[in-house]
N, C-alpha and C positions, 0 to 999 in steps of 0.2 A: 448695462441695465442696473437699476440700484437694486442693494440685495434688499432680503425681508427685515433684516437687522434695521434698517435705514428708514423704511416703512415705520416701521416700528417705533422709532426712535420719534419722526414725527409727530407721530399721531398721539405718543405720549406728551410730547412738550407744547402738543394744539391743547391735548384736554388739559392739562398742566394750569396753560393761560386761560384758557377758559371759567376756570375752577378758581383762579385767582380776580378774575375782575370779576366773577357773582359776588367773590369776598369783599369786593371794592364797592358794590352798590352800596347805596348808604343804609342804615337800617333805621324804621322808624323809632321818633323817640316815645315815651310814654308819659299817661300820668295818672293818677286814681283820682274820681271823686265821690263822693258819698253824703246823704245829705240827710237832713229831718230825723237827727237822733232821737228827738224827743225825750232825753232820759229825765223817767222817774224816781229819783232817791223815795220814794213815799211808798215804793209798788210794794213792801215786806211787813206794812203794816197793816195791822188788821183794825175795823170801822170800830173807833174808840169813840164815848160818850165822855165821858169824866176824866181817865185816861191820858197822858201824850203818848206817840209812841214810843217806845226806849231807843229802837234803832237811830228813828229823826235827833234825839234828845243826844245821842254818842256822837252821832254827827253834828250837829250845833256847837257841844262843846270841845270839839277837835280841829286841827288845821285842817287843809285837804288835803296837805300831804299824809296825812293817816288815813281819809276818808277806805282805801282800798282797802286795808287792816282790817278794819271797820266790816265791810262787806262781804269780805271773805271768813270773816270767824261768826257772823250772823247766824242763827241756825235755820231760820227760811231762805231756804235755796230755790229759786220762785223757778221754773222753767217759763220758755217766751210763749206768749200765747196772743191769737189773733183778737183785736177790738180792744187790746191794751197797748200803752206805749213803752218804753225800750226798759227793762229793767236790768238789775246790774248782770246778773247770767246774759243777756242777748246783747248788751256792752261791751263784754269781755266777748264773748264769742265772736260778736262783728271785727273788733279790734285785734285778735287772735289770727282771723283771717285775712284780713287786711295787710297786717305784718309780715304775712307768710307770704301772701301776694307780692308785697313790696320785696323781700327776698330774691323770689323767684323774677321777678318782671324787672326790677331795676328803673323803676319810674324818674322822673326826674325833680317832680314835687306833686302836693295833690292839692285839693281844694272840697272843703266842707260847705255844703251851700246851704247852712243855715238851721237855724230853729234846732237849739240843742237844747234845749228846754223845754220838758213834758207840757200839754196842752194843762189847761186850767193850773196854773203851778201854784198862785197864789191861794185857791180855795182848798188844794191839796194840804199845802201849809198849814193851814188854819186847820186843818182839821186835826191832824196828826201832832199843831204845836199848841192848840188852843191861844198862841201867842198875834195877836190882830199889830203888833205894832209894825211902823213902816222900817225902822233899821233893823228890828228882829232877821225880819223878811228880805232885806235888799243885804243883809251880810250871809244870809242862808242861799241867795242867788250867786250872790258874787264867789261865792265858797264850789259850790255848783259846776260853776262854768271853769274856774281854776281846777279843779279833779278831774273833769273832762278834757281839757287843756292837761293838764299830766299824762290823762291816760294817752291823747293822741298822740302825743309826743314821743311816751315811751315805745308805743307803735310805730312809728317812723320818725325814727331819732335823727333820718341821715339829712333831711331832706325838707325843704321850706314846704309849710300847711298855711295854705290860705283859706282863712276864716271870713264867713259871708253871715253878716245879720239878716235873722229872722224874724218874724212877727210876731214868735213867742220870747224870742232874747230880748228883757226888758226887765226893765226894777217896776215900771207903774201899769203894766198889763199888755193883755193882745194888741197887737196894733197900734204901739204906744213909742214913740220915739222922741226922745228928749231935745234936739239939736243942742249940741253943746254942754248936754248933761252930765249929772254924776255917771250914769249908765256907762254911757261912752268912754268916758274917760280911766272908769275903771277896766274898763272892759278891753283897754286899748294898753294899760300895761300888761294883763295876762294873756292877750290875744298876738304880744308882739313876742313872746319867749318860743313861739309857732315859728317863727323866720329863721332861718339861720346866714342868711345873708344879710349882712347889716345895712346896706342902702338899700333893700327891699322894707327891714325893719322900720331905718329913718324915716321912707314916704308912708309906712304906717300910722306912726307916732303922730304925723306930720297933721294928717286930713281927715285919718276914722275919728278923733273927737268931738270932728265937727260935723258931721254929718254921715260917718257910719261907712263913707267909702274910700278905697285909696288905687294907689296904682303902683304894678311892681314890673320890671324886667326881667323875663324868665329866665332861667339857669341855662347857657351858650354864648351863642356869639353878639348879643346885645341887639339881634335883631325879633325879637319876639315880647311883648309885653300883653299883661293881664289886666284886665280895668275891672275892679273888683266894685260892684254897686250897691247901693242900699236901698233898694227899691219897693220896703214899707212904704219912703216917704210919699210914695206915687200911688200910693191903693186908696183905693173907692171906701176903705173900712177905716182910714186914720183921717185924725184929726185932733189940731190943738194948735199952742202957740207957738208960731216958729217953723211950723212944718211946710208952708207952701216957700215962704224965703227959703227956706235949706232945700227942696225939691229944685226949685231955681236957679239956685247956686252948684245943686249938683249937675245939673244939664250943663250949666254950663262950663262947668269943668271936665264934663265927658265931652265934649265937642274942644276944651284946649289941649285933653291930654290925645285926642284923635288927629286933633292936627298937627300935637307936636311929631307924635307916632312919625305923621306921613312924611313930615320935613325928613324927619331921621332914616326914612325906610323902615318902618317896623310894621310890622303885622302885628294884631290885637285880636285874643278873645274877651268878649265880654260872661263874668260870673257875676248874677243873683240869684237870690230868692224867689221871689217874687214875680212871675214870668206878663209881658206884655200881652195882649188880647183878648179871650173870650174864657170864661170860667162856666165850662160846657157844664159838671157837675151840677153847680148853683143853676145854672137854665135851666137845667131837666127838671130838679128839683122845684122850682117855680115857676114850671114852663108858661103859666099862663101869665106872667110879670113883666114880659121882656127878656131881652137878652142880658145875662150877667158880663158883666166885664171887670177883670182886675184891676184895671189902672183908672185915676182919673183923664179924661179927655184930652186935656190940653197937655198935659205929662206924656201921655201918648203919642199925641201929635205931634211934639215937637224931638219924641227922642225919635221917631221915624222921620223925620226929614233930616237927622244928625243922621242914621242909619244910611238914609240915602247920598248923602252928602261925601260922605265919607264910605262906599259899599266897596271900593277896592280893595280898602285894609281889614276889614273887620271878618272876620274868619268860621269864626262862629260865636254862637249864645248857649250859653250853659246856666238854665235853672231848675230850681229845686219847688218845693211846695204843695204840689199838686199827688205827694206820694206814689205817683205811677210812673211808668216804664211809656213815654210818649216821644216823640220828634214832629215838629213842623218844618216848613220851608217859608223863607219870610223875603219875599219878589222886591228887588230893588230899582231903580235904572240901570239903560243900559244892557237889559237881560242878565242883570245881574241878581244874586239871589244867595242866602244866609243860613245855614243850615241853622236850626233848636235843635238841641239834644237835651232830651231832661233826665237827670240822673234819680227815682225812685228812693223812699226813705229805707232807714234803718226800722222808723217802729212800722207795726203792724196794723196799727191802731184803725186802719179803714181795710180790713181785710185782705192788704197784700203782704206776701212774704218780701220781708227784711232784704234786703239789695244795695250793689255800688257798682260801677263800673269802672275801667279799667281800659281807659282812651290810649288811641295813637295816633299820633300827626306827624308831618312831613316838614321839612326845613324853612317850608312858607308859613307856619301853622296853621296847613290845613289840615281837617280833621278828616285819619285815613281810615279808620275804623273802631271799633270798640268788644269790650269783651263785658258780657254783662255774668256779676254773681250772685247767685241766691242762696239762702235759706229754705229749707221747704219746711216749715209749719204743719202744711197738711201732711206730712208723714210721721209717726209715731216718735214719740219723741227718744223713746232709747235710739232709734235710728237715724235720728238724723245729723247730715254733715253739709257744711258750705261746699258749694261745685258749680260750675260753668253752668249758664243756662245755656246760651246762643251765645254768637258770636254775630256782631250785625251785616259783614263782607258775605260770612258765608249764610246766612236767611237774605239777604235782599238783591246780592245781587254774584252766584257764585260764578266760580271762575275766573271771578275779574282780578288782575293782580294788579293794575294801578288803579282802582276806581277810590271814589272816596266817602264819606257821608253824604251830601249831595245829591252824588248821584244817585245811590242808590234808593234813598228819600223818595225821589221822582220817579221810582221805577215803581211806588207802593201804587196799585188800580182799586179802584172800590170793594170788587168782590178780586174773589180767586185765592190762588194759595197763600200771597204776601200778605191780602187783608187778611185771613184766618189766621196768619202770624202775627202781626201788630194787636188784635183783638186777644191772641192768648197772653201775649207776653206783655202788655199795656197792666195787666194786676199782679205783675210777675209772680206766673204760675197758679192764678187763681182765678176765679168768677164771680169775683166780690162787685166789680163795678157794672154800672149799668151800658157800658159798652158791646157788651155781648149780647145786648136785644137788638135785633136787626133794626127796628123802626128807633134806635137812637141812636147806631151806628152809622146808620144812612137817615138822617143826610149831617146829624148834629156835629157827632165827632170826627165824620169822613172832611166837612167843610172845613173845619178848624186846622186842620193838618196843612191846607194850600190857601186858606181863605182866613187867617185869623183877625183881620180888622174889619171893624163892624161892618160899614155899607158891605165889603166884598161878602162878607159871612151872612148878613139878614138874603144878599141876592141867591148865593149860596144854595142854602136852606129852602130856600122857596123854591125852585127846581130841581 
């Protein structure tokens, strides 16, 4: 009979193996994204009549590499505050946190999904420079977007940022995209020193002059790529010369780089701005106008039959704009179907606390969960520190250790505990939006979540 020593010895070299193939599953990889800095260089001055401001004035005649200098020996030291956009304290703090995240997490690269440029920037300007001219102004932009480009940098030194135009990143205004402009083209040398992979760099250099989009392969084994979009050109709010050609030409260069993806085997997520579907805020607020929609129609139309045409490879949709904490599910063939994850801004400026999240995906790039972080505003400001809000595995769907975004998405019901979850954490941490009145939650913002294009979302709403 075998002795206890024997026994023993087994059961030690079962847990042994055991212990060592948990070691051997793979682990997920990571990645941060953060979106709608919105910074204000203008937020430290005060409403000058006659006046410029001295701060603006230091800043116009410095590089940007001094700009930080500059901010740090200022003596308005502004704290962040809600209904305003990001100023240089809620910059540093975002990017403070960020870095430490990046530390601790070991992400593989991130992605800024746009509009790093305070709303109104140009009347900002004017007011603090009394200066109306257009190079005044488009070297004070360009200076701008190069200091925030240093700071991200200095925040994640290790690690390729991919940069996503927004509706406020422009030399001629809201909504204003030049195809093949000075904009672009400046914007495309300081927006490439963000890559640190040089053939991610090259397809930069290559495509964003032309129209604001590019495409990169992510950091592994060359089976994972980012189709980074520009998707001003497609909003119901732009217009000028050159914008429906360059809207066309980007279609259809998201349907070659889709297909080249497929030939290769690559999975693809797509990153904008500027997200496809129903722009529930705008409806409410005009509710008697119709329904608002983001995109123009035929731009729509045709990037969802590219959606569907291609729905085996495409992984997920990541945008930004809408400054909230939101997820859709977007139904393709085949029962097939597309998680949105939308990443929350940094500014405040519509009553949510400051946020980014801090994704994980699987070898397929599918998207396995996310870890969301906030800011709390509404707590006193000697006290406050960045921290975990939720974690989206454990709110939607716990216990689950393969489940993915997806699924859990599908598992949100109208009312009960999940809705009372999405409706807190949609203004991350706050009750600024109007999604927390039942009669807008049901049925406006409930439709949009499973029903985001029109016919499905007007049938939606009316039942």
């Amino acid at each position: 009979m075998p002795s206890f020593k024997f026994w023993f010895s087994i059961v030690i070299i079962f847990l042994s193996q055991s212990l060592f193939a948990l070691d051997e599953k793979p682990q997920p990889q990571k990645f941060i994204s953060f979106a709608d800095i919105h910074f204000n260089p203008f937020a430290g001055c005060k409403t000058l009549t006659f006046k410029s401001c001295q701060l603006v004035s230091k800043l116009r005649q410095a590089p940007a590499t001094d700009w930080q200098g500059i901010f740090e020996n200022d003596n308005n030291k502004l704290t962040a505050e809600f209904a305003h956009d990001t100023n240089y304290s809620l910059l540093k703090s975002s990017l403070a946190e960020i870095s430490s995240v990046n530390l601790s997490n070991h992400p593989r690269f991130a992605i800024v999904l746009g509009d790093f440029l305070a709303h109104n920037f140009r009347a900002q300007y004017i007011l603090a420079t009394h200066d109306r001219s257009l190079t005044g102004y488009q070297s004070f932009v360009k200076k701008t977007l190069q200091f925030l480009t240093l700071e991200i940098h200095q925040a994640l030194p290790d690690i390729d940022v991919y940069p996503v135009l927004g509706n406020n990143d422009s030399y001629t205004g809201d909504y204003s995209v030049q195809p093949g402009g000075s904009f672009l083209r400046d914007t495309t040398a300081t927006w490439a020193t963000l890559l640190n992979i040089n053939e991610n760099q090259r397809t930069l250099r290559a495509t964003f002059p032309i129209g604001g989009f590019y495409a990169v392969n992510l950091p592994g084994d060359g089976k994972q790529k980012l189709l980074v979009l520009d998707t001003v050109l497609f909003s119901t709010a732009i217009a000028g010369p050159g914008v429906k050609q360059a809207a066309l030409l980007e279609l259809k260069w998201l349907r070659d780089q889709l297909q080249m993806a497929q030939r290769q085997q690559q999975t693809v997520l797509l990153a904008m701005h500027i997200p496809d579907g129903i722009n529930v805020y705008m409806t409410l607020l005009n509710i008697f106008h119709g329904i608002d929609e983001f995109w123009k129609h035929d731009d729509s139309k045709e990037f969802n039959a590219i959606l569907k045409e291609y729905a085996g490879i495409v992984k997920g949709i990541l945008p930004g704009h809408i400054h909230m904490d939101s997820f859709q599910v977007i139904n393709l063939n085949d029962a097939r179907a597309v998680p949105v994850s939308y990443t929350s801004s940094i500014s405040p400026i519509f009553g949510n606390n400051p946020g980014f999240k801090v994704y994980s995906y699987d070898k397929t790039l599918q998207l396995t969960d996310y870890d969301m972080y906030f800011y709390p505003l509404n707590e006193p400001a000697a006290t406050r520190q960045w921290h975990k809000e939720y974690s989206f595995n454990q709110t939607y769907h716990q216990n689950c250790l393969t489940c993915d975004l997806l699924t859990g998405m599908k598992n949100l019901t109208p009312t009960g505990v999940l809705a009372n979850n999405f409706k807190q954490f949609y203004s991350v941490g706050t009750q600024a939006q109007p999604i927390i009145r039942n009669h807008y939650w049901l049925p406006y913002y409930w439709c949009d979540i499973f029903d985001s294009r029109m016919d499905a979302y007007q049938t939606c709403i009316r039942h």
